[in-house]
N, C-alpha and C positions, 0 to 999 in steps of 0.2 A: 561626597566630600568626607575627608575623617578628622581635619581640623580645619577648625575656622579663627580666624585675627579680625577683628574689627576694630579698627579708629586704635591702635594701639599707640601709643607715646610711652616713652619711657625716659625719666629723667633722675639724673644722678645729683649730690649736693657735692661741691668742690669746694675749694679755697676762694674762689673768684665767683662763688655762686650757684647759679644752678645751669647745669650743662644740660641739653635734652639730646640724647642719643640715637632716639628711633622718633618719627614725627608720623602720624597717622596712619601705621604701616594697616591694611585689608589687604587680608590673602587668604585661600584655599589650601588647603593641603590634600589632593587627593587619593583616595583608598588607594595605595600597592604602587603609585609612581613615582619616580628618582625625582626630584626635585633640589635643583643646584642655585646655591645664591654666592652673587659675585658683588663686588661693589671695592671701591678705593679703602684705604685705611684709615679707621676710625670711624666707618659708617653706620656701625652699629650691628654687624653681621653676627658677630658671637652672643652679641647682649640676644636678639633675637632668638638665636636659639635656646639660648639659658629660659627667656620666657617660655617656650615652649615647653621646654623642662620642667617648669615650674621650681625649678632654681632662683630666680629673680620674678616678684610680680610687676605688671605696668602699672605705670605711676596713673595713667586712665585707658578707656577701651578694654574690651573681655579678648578673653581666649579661649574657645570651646573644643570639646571631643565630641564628635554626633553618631550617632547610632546607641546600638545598646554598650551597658556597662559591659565588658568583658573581663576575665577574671587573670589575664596577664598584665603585666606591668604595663603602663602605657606609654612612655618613653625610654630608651636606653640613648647614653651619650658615649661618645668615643672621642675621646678627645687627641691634640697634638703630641702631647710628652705622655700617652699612652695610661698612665696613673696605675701601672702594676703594682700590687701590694709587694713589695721587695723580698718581704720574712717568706714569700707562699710559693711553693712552686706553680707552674703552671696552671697543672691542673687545680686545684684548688684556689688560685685567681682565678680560671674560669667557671667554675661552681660557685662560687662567692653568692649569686643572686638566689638560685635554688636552695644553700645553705640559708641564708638568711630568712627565706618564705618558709621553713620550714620541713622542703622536702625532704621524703625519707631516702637512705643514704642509695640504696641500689636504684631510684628512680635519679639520683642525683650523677651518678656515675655514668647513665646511661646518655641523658641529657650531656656531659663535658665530653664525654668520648664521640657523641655524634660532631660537635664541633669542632672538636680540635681535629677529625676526620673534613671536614668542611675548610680545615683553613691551614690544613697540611701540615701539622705540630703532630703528627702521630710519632712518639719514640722522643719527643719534648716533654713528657707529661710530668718530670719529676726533676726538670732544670730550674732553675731562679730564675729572673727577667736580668739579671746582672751577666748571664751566661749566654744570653738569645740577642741577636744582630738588631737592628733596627726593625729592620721590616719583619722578622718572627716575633717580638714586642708588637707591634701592631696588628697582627695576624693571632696573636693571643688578647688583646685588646676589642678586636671584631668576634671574636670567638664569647668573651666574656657579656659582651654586651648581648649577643643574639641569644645564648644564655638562658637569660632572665624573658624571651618572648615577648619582647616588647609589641606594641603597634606602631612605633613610632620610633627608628633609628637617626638619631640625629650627631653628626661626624662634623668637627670642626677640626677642617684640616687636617684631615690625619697623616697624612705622609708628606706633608712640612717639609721635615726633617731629614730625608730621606734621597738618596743620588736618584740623579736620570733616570738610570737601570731596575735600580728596583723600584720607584713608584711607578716605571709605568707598569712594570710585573705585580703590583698592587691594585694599580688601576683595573688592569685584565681580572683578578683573581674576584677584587670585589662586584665584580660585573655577574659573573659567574656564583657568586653564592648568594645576590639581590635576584637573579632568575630563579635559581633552585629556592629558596624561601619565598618568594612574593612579597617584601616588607613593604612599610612605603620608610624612604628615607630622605630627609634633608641634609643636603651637604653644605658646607661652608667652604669656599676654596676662594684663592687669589687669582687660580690660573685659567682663565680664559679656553684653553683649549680641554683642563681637565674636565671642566664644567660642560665641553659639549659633547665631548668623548662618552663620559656618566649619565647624563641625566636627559630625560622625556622633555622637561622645562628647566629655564632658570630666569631668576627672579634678578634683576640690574637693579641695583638700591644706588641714591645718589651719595653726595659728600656727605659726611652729616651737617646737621642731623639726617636719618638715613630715612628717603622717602623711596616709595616703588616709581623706579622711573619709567621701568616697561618692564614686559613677560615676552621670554622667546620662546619657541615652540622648537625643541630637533627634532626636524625631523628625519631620520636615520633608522636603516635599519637595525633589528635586532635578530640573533644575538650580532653584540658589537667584538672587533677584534684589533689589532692593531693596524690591520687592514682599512681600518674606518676612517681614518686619521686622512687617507688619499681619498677618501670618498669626496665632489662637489661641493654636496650639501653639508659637508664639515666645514671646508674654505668659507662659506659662505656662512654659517652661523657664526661662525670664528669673526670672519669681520665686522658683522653687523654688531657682536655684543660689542667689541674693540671700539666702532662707531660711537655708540650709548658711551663706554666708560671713556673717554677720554676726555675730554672737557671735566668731567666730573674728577678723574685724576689729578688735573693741572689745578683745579677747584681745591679740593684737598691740600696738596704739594703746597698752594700759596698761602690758606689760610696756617697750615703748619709753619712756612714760615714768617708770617705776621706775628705770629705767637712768640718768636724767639726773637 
């Protein structure tokens, strides 16, 4: 295992009180697998990973990294709206993490030119994020994050934002560069089929407060293509998460509108 969650709770102060977001969440995170979490809105999917981040602490319960210290970063975040530094061209959004540790410049140049070679920006190096489509912003966003050498990729929602067409040509590409690197990453997604397309496991979190309601296992071959999508054993993990979230859905949908 490379991360461990025990007994986590997390709880926010509001105007009405105290809200609790995440309620006893125990989980694994293990070394180099895609790990996908789905759950209704507002179950605490994002607050999750920000812990993980060490962005936000739990209000109780630990969060550990197990093994030895290693001397890279130990989570990078990818977020929805991509968080390009606007002033910076590409390349230089994608060195941001190397700059900042320190490294010296020609070990820094060699590190942004392997990834933007990784995520197809070659001949992008010197555009603004104001210039780059949606999914070349996200593709310089995976780029900046892998970067910094994380152990720990954590993506919430990244291709959101994004048509039909190009997130599944997203989906494909990051399939493709989590095999050539080995990371382990957690993803945060709404969609059902992206999470079984992506990932080894994914985690069904309930309404919130967000408890683990169960663990599914894909099992699917690899490497995955859009080929996969027709495979059985997709139909079938497809429906079973569908199963888990729905009730949990209408669970949500109501207490939303109690509140109004």
């Amino acid at each position: 295992m490379l991360v461990r969650l025990v007994d986590v709770v997390k709880e926010f102060n509001t105007g009405r009180g105290r809200l609790r977001a995440l309620d006893g969440i125990t989980l694994d995170v293990r070394d180099g697998e895609f790990l996908a979490v789905v759950g209704p809105s507002g179950c605490g999917k994002s607050t999750l990973l920000s812990i993980i981040a060490g962005l936000e602490a739990p209000t109780s319960g630990s969060v550990a990294f197990l093994g030895e210290q290693r001397a890279q970063t130990r989570t990078a975040m990818v977020w929805q709206d991509t968080r390009l530094l606007p002033w910076r061209v590409v390349d230089r959004n994608v060195g941001l993490g190397p700059e900042f540790r320190g490294r010296p410049e020609e070990e820094r140049r060699g590190i942004v030119q392997r990834f933007l070679r990784k995520m197809r920006l070659e001949g992008f190096e010197q555009f603004f994020p104001r210039q780059l489509s949606g999914g070349m912003q996200q593709r310089a966003g995976i780029a900046r994050a892998l970067a910094n050498d994380p152990e720990v990729l954590l993506m919430d929602e990244p291709f959101a934002h994004l048509d039909a067409l190009n997130r599944r040509l997203m989906q494909l590409e990051l399939l493709q560069v989590w095999e050539q690197t080995g990371k382990t990453v957690v993803y945060v997604t709404h969609s059902i089929e992206e999470a079984v397309l992506l990932s080894d496991r994914v985690v069904v979190l309930t309404a919130g407060p967000g408890r683990i309601k169960d663990f599914v296992d894909i099992d699917l071959p690899r490497p995955r293509s859009a080929e996969t999508l027709a495979h059985p054993g997709f139909q079938a993990a497809t429906a079973r998460i569908w199963q888990l979230l729905e009730g949990e859905a209408r669970r949500a949908e109501a207490r939303l509108l109690n509140r109004e």
